[in-house]
C-alpha positions as CSV (number, residue, x, y, z in Angstrom):
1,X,1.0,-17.8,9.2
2,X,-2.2,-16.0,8.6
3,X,-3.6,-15.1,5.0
4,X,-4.6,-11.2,4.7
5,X,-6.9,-9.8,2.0
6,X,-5.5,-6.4,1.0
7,X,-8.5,-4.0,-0.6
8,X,-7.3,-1.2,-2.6
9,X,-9.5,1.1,-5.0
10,X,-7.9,1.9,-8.0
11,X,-9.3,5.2,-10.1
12,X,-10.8,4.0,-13.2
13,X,-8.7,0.8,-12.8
14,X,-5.6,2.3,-13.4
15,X,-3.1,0.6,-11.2
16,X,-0.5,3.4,-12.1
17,X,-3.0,6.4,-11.4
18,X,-4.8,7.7,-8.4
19,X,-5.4,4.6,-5.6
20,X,-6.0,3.9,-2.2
21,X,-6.2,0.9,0.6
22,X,-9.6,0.6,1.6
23,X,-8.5,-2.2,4.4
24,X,-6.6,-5.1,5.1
25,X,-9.0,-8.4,6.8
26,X,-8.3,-11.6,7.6
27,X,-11.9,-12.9,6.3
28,X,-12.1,-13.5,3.0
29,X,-16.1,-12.6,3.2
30,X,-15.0,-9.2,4.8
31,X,-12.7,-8.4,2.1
32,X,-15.2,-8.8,-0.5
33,X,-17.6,-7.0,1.4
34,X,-15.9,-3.6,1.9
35,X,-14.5,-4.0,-1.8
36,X,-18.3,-3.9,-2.7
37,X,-19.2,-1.6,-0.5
38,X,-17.1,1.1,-1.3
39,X,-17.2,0.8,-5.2
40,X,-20.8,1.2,-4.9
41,X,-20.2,4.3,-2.4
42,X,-17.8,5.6,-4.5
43,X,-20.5,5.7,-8.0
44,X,-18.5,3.1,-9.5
45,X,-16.0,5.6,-10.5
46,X,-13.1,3.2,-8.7
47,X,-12.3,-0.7,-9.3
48,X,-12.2,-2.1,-5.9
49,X,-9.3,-5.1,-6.2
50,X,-8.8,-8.0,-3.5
51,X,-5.3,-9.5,-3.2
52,X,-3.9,-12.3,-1.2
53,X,-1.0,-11.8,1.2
54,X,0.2,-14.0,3.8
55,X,1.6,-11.9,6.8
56,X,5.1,-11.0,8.4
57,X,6.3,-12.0,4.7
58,X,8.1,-9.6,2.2
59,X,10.2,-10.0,-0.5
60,X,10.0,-7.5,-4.1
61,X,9.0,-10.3,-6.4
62,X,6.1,-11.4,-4.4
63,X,4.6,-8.1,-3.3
64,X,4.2,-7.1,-7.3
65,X,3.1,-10.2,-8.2
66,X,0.4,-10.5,-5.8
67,X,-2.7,-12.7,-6.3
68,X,-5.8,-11.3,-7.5
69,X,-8.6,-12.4,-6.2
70,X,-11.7,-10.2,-7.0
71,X,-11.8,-7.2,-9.1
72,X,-15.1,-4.7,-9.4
73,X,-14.5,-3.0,-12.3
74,X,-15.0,0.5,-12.4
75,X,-17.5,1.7,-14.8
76,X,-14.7,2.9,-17.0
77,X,-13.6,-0.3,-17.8
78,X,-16.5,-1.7,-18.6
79,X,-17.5,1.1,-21.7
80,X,-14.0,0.4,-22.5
81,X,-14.5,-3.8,-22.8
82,X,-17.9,-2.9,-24.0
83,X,-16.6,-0.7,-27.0
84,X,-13.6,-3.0,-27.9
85,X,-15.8,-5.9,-28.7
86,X,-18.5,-4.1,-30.1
């Protein structure tokens, strides 16, 4: 059994709006390098989100539970943190 890293962009960091896979790797370093990679490509306008899978598994509970790993926030999050504690 292998452990995938799933990267998905997330629009403003909304996990219920606008989002898209950026690529599935089997090295960690890899994952965290294209999350990087396109959050800065994309202006910072999407959160880039790493989460860990292990392959040729699926059951409902586990898939919306997955494990967070890394999160780039988009830059919308951060004014929001920013404003909430100021």
């Amino acid at each position: 059994m292998k452990t995938i890293y799933a990267v998905t962009a997330y629009l403003a960091g909304d996990a219920h709006g606008h989002s898209y896979v950026v690529g599935i790797f089997t090295d960690p370093n890899a994952a965290r390098n294209a999350a990087d990679t396109e959050h800065a490509r994309r202006g910072g306008k999407y959160a880039t989100v790493i989460t860990v899978h292990n392959d040729n598994q699926y059951s409902p509970e586990t898939f919306r539970v997955a494990k967070e790993v890394y999160r780039r926030k988009s830059g919308l999050e951060i004014f929001r943190a920013r404003n909430l504690t100021a």
